[in-house]
N, C-alpha and C positions, 0 to 999 in steps of 0.2 A: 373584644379585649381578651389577650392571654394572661391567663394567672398562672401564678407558680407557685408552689409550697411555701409557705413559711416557717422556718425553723425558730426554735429558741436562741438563738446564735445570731440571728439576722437582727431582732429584736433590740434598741439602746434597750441599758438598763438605766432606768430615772428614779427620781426619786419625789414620784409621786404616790379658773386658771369666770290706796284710797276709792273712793268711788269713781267710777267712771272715766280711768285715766286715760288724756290724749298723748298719741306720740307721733311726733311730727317726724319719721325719719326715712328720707326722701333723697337718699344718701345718690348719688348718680351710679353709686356700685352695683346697686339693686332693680334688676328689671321692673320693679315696682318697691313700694315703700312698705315697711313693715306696717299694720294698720291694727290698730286698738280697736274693736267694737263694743260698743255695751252687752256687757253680757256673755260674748263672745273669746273675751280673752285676745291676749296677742298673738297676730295672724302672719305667719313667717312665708312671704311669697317664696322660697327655694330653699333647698340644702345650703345651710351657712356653715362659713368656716372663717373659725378665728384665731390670730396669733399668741399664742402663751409668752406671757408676757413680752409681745414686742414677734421678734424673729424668731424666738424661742428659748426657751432656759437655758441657764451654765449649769453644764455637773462638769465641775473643774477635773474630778479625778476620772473623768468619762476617756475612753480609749477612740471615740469619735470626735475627728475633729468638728461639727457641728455643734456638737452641746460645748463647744470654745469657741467659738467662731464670730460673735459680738454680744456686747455686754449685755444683760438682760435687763428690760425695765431701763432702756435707756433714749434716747432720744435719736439715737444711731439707730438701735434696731427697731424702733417702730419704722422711720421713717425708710427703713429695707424690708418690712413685712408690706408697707404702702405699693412697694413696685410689682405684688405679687398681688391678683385677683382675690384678694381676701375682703370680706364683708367687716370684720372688727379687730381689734388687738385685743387682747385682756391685759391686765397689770393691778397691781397691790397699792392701795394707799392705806398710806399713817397719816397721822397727825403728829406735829412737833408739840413741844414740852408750850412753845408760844403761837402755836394756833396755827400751823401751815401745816397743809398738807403733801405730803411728797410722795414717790413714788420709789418703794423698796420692799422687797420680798419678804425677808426673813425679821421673827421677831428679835433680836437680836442684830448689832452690827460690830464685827472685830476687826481690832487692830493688832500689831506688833509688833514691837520695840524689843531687839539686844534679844529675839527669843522669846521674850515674857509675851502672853497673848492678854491684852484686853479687851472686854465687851462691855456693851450699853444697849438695855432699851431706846429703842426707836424714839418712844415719847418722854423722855427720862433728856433729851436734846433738845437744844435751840435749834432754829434752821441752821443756823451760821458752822454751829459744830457740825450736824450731818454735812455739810457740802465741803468741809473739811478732807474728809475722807476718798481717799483714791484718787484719780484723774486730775488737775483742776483747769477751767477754762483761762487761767490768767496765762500768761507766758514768763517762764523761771519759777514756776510757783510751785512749790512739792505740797501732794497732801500727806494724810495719816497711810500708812501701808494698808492697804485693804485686804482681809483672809476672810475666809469663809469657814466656818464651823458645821460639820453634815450632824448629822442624827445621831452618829457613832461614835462621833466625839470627837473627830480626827478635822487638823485644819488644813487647810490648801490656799496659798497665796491667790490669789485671785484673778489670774493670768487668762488674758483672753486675744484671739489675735488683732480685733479693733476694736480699742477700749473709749468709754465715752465718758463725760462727766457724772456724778447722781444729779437728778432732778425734780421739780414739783410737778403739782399739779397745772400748776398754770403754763406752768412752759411747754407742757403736753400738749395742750391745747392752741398755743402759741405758735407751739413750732412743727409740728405732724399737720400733715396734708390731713385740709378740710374734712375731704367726701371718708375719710375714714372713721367707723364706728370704735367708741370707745366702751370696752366693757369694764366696768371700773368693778374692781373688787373689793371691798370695804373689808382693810384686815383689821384680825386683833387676838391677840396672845390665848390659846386653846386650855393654859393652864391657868387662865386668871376668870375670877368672877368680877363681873363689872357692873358699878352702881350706873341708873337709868340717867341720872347728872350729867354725869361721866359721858355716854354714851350721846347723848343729847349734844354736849359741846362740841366732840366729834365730828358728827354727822354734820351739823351746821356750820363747820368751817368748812366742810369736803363739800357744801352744795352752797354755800356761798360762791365758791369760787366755779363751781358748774356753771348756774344760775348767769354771773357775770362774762362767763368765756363760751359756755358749749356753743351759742349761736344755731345753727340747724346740724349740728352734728350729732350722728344717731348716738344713742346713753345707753348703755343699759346698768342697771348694778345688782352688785350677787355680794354675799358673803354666806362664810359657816357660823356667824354667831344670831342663832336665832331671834334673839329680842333685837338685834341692831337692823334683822329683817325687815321686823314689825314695827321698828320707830322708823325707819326711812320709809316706809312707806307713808306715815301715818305724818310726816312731817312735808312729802310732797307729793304730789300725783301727775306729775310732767313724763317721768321715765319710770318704765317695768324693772321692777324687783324680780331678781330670780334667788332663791334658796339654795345655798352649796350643801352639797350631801358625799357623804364616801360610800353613802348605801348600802352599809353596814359591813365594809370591806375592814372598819378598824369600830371600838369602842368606847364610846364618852360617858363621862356621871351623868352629864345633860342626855335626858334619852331621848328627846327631839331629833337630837343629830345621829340617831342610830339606825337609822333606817328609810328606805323608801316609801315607804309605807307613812314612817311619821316627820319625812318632808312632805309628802301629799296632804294629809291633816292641817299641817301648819301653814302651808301654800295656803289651802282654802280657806280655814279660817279668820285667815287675817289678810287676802285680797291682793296675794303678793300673782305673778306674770306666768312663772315659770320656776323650773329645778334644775338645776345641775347638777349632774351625779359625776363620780367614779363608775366609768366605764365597765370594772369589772361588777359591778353593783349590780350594772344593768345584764349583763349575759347570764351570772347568776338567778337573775329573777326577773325575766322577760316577761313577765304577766305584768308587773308595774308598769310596762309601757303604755297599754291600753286602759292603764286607770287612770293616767296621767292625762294620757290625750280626749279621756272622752268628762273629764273632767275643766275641759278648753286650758289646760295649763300647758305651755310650752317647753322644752325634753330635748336642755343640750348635754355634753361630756366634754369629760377631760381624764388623760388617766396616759401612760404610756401608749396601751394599745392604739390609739388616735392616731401612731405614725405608724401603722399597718396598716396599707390601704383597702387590703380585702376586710380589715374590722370599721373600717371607715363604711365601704360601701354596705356591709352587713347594716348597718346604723340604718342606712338609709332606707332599706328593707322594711326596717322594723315599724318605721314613721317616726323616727328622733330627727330633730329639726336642726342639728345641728355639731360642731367639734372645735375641741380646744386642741390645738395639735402645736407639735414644736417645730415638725420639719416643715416649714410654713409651705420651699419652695415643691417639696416631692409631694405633700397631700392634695395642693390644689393643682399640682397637674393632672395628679391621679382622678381626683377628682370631673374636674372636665372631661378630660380621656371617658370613665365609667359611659356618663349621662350625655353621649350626642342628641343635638337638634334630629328632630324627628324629620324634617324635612330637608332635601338635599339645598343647601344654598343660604340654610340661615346663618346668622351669626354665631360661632363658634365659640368656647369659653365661657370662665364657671358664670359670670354676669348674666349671658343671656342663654347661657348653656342647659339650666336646671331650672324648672318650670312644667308649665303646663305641656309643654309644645317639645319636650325631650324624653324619651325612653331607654330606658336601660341598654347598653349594649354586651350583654351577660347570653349564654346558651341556658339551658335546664342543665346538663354535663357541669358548667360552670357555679350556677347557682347550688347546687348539689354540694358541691366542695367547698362553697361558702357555708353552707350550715353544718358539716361537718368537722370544721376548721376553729367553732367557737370552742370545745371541750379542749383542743390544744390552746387556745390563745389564755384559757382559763389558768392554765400552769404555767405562767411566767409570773 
């Protein structure tokens, strides 16, 4: 495979996805099933690759049609990350104000009427109000105008070019092809302290309705809020907990979530699967890889860089097991493209493509340029 330079210009700009647990996930995507050992940790047969939320995020004010291109967190673009050789989707659950879980990104959701913009927490909603909002599945039916509110304060109607309804959890699982693994992200507002009550009710509405829908569908769940880490774990031992981390690319009061260093701590001590880091977390401090792995804790990302296929394959170098990427359909070509079957005549693609039985198809000239190429991708 020929690689070519990547520049800062090529790059979207985003705006950044118990004892002895079994897991049954036997997904048909997978040359083999992700396998739990005692003691062992969880055991990732290939380089996996997952969809950020669905087919990929909206940055409304993105000059790429891709980050517009279908709704995020919707039942559309999961069910279009399904057509693409990807092992999971990830996506965001809340909980409503009466106990349902749904699936939507941001802590906050706006509307706007005549100009004026309003917003409302997520759990501050009945279901009825959230599905309210944008799309609706009825025919003649208008909802609330949907805007999205970014970091800077600035709103953007919420325009995309195939838009879907909001949805729960259950209809996720309803409506998205089987063999696809769901990475469910257990959100919750980064500026709020949350009583264990609280946290409890939560959790138990979001794995009740697991519990009742997943069926053999691979699980896995992550969040940034450390205690809500360590009570889903401690409330079931079916599916792998992973711990979200920015690995210290940004700063919290909570100093748990400050670093790689004290996601690995808190991985261990309380018997959670794995980490998820901020990408650049990881290039920054490449020696946390091999505490993590030899730790049997499992080492995926998410981060812009994800949709640079030479930071994609650099990943794989390193022994991270895995990526949260937007551009669903360019990474996992890239991907398969990287890692051919070793043997002329085998199955081709990322399914049977990455494994035992496939070798890089990189030069040393090539490889060279890959490790020279992390100190540029650091400066975006």
């Amino acid at each position: 495979m020929a690689l070519k330079a990547v520049h800062v210009s090529d790059v979207p700009s985003l705006d950044l996805v118990p004892e002895n647990p079994s897991l049954s996930l036997l997904s048909p995507r997978f040359s083999s099933g992700l396998e739990m050992s005692n003691g062992d940790g969880l055991k990732m047969p290939k380089f996996v690759v997952i969809g950020h939320r669905g087919n990929g995020m909206n940055v409304l004010q993105s000059t790429d049609r891709r980050m517009r291109a279908i709704k995020e967190n919707s039942i559309m673009s999961f069910n279009a990350a399904s057509s693409f050789p990807l092992d999971f989707i990830e996506f965001d659950v809340q909980v409503t104000k009466d106990d349902c879980p749904i699936i939507f990104h941001d802590d906050y959701i706006y509307s706007q009427d005549n100009g004026n913009v309003f917003g409302k927490r997520i759990p501050e909603l009945c279901l009825s109000e959230f599905l309210s909002y944008g799309l609706q599945g009825e025919a003649g039916k208008e909802g609330k105008v949907l805007v999205r509110k970014t970091k800077d304060g600035k709103i953007y109607n919420w325009e995309v070019e195939q838009d879907d309804t909001l949805c729960t959890l259950q209809e996720a699982f309803l409506k998205v092809e089987p063999s696809l693994g769901f990475n469910i992200e257990l959100k919750f507002d980064d500026h709020i302290v949350y009583e264990q009550a609280y946290l409890t009710r939560v959790l138990q509405a979001i794995l009740k309705v697991v519990t009742d829908y997943a069926k053999d569908r691979p699980i896995i769940f992550s969040t940034f809020q450390p205690d809500a880490a360590i009570l889903v774990r401690k409330l079931q031992s079916t599916y792998p907990v992973f711990f979200l981390t920015n690995g210290g690319c940004e700063i919290y009061e909570d100093l748990r979530r400050n670093s790689l260093e004290e996601a690995l701590k808190l991985s261990l001590e309380n018997g959670l699967e794995g980490i998820v880091s901020e990408i650049k977390g990881i290039f920054r401090n490449p020696g946390a890889v091999s505490k993590i792995k030899e730790s049997n804790l499992s080492l995926l990302t998410y981060g812009k860089l994800n949709n640079v296929p030479e930071a994609v394959y650099m990943q794989h170098l390193m022994g991270i097991d895995g990526v949260i990427v937007d551009f669903v359909q360019e990474i996992t070509e890239a991907v398969a493209d990287m890692m051919k079957p070793a043997k002329i005549g085998e199955e081709e693609g990322l399914t049977e493509g990455i494994g035992k039985n496939s070798k890089p198809q990189f030069s040393q000239q090539e490889l060279s340029f890959l490790y020279k190429l992390i100190p540029q991708l650091l400066l975006l």
